[in-house]
C-alpha positions as CSV (number, residue, x, y, z in Angstrom):
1,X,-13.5,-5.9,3.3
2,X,-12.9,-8.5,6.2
3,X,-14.0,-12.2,5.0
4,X,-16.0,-14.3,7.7
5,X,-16.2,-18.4,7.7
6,X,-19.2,-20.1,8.9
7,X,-18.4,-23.1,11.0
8,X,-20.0,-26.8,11.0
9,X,-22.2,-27.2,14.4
10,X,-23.0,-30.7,13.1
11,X,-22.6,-33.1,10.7
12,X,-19.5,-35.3,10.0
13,X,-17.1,-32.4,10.2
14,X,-18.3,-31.0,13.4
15,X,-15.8,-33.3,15.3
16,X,-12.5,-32.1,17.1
17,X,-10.2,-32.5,14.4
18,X,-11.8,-31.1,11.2
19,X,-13.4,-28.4,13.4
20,X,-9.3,-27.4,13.8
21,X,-8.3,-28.0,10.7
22,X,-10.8,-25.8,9.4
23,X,-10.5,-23.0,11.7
24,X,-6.7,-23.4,10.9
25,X,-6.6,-23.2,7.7
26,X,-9.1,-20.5,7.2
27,X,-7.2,-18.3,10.1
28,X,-3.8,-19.0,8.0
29,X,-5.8,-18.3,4.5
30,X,-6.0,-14.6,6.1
31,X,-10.1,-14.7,6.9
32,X,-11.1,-12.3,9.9
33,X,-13.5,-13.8,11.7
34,X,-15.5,-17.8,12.1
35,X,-19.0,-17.3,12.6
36,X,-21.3,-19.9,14.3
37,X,-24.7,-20.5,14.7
38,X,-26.7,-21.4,17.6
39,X,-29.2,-24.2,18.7
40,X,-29.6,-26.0,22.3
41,X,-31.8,-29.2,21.0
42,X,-34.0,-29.6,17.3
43,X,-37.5,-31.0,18.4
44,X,-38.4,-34.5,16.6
45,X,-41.0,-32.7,14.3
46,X,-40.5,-28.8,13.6
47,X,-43.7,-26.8,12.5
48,X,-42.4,-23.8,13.1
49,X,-41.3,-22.1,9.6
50,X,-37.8,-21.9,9.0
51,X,-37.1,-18.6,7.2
52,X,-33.7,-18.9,5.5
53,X,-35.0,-21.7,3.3
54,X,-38.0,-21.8,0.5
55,X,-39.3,-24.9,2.1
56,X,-39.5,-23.6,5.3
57,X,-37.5,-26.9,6.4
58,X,-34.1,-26.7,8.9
59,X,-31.9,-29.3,8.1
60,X,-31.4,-29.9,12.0
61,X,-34.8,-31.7,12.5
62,X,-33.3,-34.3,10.4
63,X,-30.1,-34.5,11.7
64,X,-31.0,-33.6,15.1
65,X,-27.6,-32.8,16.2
66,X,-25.7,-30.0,17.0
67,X,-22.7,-28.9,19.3
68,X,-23.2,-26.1,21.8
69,X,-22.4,-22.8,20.1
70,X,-20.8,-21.3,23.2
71,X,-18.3,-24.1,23.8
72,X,-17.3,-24.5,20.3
73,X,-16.2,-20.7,20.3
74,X,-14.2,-21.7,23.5
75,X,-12.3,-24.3,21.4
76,X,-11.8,-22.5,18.1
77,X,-10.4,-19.9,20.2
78,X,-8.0,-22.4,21.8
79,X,-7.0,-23.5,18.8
80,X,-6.6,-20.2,16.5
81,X,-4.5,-17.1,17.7
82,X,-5.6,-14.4,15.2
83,X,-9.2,-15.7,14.2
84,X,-11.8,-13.5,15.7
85,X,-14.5,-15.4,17.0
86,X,-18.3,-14.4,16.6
87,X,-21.7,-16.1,17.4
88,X,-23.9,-15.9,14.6
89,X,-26.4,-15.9,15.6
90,X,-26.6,-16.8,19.5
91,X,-30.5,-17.1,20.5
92,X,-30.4,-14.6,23.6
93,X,-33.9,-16.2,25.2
94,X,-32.2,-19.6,25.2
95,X,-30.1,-18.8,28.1
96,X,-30.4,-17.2,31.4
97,X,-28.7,-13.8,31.2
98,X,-26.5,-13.9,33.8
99,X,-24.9,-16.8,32.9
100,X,-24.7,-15.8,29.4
101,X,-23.2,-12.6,30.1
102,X,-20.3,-14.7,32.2
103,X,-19.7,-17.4,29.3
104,X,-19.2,-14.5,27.2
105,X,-16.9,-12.4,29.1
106,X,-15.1,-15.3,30.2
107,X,-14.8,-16.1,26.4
108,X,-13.6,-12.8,25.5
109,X,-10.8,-13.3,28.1
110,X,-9.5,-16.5,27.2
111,X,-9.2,-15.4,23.5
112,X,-7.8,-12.0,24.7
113,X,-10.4,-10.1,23.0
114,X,-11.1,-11.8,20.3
115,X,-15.0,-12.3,20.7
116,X,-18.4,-10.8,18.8
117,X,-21.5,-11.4,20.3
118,X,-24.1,-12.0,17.5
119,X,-27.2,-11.9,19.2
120,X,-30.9,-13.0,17.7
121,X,-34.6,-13.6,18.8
122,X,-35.1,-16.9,17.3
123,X,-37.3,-18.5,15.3
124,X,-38.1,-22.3,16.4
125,X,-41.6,-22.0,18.7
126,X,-40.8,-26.1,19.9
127,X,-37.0,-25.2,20.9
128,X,-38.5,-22.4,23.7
129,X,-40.9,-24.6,24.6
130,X,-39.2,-27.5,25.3
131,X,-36.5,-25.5,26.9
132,X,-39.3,-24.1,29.4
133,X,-39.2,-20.4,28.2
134,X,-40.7,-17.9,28.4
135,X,-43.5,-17.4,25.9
136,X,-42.5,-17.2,22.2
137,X,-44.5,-14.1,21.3
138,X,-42.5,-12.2,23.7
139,X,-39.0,-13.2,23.1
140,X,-37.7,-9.7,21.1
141,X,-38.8,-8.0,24.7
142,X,-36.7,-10.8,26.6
143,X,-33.9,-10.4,24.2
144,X,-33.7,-6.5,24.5
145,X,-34.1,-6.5,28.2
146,X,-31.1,-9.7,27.9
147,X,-29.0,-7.2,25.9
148,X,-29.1,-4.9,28.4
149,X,-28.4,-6.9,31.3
150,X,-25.3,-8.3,30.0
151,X,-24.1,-4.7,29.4
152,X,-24.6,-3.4,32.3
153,X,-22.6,-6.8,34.1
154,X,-19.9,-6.5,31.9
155,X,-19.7,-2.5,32.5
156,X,-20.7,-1.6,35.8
157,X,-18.6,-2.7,39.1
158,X,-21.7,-2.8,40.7
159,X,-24.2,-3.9,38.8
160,X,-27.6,-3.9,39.5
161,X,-30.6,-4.4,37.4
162,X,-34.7,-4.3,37.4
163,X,-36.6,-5.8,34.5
164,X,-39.9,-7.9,33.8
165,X,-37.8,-10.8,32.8
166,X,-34.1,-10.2,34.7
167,X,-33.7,-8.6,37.6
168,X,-30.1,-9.1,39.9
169,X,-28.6,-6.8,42.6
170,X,-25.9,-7.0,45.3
171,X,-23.9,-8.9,43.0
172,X,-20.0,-9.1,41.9
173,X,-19.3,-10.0,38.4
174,X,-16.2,-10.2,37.1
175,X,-14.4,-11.1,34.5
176,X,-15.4,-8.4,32.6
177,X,-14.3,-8.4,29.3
178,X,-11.0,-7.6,27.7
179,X,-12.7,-5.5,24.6
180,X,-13.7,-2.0,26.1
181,X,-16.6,-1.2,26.8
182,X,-17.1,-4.7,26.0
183,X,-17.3,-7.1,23.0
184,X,-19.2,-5.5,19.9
185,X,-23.0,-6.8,19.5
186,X,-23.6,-7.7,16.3
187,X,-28.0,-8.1,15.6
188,X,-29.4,-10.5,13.2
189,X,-32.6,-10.4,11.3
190,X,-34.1,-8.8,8.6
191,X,-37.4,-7.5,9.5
192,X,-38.2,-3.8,11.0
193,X,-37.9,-5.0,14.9
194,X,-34.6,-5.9,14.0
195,X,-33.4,-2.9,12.1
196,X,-34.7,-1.1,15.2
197,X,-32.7,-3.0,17.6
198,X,-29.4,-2.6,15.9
199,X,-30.2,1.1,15.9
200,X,-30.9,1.7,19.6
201,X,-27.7,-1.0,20.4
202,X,-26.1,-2.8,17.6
203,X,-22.5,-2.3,16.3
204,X,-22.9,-4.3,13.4
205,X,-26.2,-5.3,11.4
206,X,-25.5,-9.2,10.4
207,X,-28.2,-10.3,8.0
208,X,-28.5,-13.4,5.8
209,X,-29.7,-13.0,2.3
210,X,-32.1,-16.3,2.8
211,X,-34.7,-14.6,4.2
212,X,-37.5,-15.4,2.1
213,X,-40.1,-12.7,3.8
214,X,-36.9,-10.2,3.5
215,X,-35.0,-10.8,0.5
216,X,-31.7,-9.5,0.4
217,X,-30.1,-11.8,-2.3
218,X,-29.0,-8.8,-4.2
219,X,-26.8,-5.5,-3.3
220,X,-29.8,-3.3,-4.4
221,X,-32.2,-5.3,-1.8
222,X,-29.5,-5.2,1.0
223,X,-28.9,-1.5,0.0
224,X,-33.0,-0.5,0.7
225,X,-32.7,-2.2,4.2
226,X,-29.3,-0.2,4.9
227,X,-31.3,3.2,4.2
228,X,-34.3,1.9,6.7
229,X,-31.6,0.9,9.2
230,X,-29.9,4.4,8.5
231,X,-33.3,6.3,9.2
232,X,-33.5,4.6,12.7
233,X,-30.4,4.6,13.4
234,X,-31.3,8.6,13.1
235,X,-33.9,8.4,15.2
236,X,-32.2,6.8,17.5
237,X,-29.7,9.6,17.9
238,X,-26.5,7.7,16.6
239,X,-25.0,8.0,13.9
240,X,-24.9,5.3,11.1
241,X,-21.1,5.3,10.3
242,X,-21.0,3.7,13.6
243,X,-22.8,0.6,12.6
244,X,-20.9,-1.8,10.8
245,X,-22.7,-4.3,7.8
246,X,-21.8,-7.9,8.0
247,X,-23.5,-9.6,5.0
248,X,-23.8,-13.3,5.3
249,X,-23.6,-14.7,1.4
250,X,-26.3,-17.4,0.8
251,X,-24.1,-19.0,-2.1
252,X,-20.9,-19.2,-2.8
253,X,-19.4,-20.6,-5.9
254,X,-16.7,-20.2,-8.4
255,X,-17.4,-21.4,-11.9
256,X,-16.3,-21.2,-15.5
257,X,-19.3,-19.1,-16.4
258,X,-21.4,-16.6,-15.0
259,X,-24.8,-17.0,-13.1
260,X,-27.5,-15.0,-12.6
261,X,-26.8,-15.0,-8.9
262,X,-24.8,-13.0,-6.7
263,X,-21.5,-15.4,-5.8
264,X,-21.8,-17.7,-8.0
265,X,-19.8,-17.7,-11.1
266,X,-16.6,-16.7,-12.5
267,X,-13.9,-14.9,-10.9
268,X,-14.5,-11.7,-12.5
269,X,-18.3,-12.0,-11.6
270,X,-17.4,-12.6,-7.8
271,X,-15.0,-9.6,-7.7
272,X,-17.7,-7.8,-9.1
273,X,-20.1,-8.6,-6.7
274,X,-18.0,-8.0,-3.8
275,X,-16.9,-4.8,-4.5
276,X,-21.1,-3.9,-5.2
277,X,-21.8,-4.6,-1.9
278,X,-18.3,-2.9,-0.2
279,X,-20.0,-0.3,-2.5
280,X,-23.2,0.2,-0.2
281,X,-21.5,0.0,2.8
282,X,-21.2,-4.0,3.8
283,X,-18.0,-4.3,5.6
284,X,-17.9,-7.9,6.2
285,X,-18.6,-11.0,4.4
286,X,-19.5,-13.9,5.5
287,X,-18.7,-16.9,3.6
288,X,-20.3,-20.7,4.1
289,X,-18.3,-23.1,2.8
290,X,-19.7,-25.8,4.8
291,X,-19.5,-29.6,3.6
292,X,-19.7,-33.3,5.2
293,X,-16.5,-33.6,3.0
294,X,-13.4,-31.7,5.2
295,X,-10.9,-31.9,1.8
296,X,-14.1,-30.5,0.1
297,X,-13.9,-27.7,2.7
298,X,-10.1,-26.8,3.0
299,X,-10.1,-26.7,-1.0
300,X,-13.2,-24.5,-1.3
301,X,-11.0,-21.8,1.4
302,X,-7.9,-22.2,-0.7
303,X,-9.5,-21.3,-4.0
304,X,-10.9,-18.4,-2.1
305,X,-8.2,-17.1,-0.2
306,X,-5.8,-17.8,-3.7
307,X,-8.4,-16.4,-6.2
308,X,-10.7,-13.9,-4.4
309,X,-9.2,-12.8,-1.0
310,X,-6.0,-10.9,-2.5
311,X,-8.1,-8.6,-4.6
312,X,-9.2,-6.9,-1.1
313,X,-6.2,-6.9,0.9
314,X,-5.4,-3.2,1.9
């Protein structure tokens, strides 16, 4: 099992120093991978339905802050030797795919290979409208056809592409990446469309078990999805040992008794739970220990890495 950390993008410890710190400490504590999520501006009023929380309310449209995913990766990496770095997840419509293909590989190069590229559709109908997108309803067809345009600029010497939303030709592009063929694509969501797109082009599945329309709070939900994304992985003519699971934990807390939910309770109760879900396949876990207190924070990895983390090291 490789253990994930889900960095701040705002609040009081998304600033330079406890962003460090963090990354720091969790890359010394022996976690794999910091995971970030990704959001260009939060409209003053959101309508759109949020799906990771019951009251359909994001956070961000009260805070109304956030730093740049893409540049934060940049200085993590700068600032961690070991830590792989991953966007989770990056909102593919929200960026022209030519330049997002060349912050990425450019990324993967300065942290010498270090970089996942979690890719999404979105969710937030005001964020692609005030960014002058294209329309909403179609933004899993702009996302696939975005997919495949970076690959083929990462991969190809001359690359050259023809799409209804992306078309380049004539064109050098370089650097490619350092990771061959090129960083692994990890897919988030839950529903069918995205099951189907980690099939035909994911190397990892990276859901969150939030998802009220797709609940996958507990191993035995998360285990039904894996056997849909197994039958189109099928179809798809790959095989589904090739796809990686990397489970983002909606809670995560060590008590003095148990709970009736996953990751929360006592130590024995955690253990348990991670080794149900190593069990049906998940292969990473990604933790959120997020806090507007940093000691809060660097104490909550320490109690991990001392009391959970040493139970899975190979």
């Amino acid at each position: 099992m490789k253990f994930g950390i889900t960095m701040q993008t705002r609040g009081p410890n998304a600033r330079m120093p406890n962003i460090a710190k963090i990354a720091q400490r969790a890359e010394q504590a022996g976690f794999y991978e910091a995971v970030l999520g990704d959001h260009i501006i939060f409209p003053n009023k959101i309508r759109s339905s949020y799906p990771y929380a019951e009251s359909g309310i994001h956070h961000g449209s009260i805070e109304g802050e956030t730093l740049e995913c893409l540049s934060l990766l940049t200085f993590i990496a700068a600032k961690t030797s070991v830590l792989r770095i991953v966007t989770g997840i990056m909102i593919v419509p929200n960026r022209n795919p030519i330049i997002a293909a060349k912050q990425l590989a450019s990324i993967d190069v300065l942290s010498e290979g270090r970089l996942s590229v979690g890719v999404g559709v979105g969710w937030m109908r005001e964020e692609f409208k005030n960014l002058g997108l294209m329309p909403f309803e179609e933004r899993g067809k702009v996302t696939d056809e975005y997919i495949r345009a970076y690959i083929e600029l990462w991969t190809q010497e001359n690359p050259k592409f023809d799409g209804n939303y992306c078309s380049f030709s004539d064109i050098r592009f370089r650097p490619k990446p350092i990771q061959k063929p090129y960083p692994p694509i990890w897919i988030g969501g839950e529903s069918d469309a995205a099951l189907r797109r980690v099939a035909k082009i994911g190397n990892c599945w990276h859901p969150i078990g939030l998802n009220r329309n797709f609940p996958l709070e507990t191993s035995n939900q998360l285990e039904n999805r894996i056997e849909k994304l197994n039958q189109f992985t099928l179809e798809a003519g790959r095989d589904p040992s090739d796809i990686e699971i990397a489970y983002r934990v909606p809670h995560f807390e060590l008590r003095n008794k148990e709970s009736p939910k996953p990751f929360m309770g006592t130590q024995e109760q955690i253990l348990s739970n991670i080794r149900n879900f190593e069990d049906i396949g998940v292969s990473h876990l990604i933790l959120d220990f997020r806090s507007y207190n940093l000691d809060e924070t660097l104490v909550l990895i320490e109690e991990f890495a001392d009391k959970i983390a040493p139970h899975f090291l190979r």
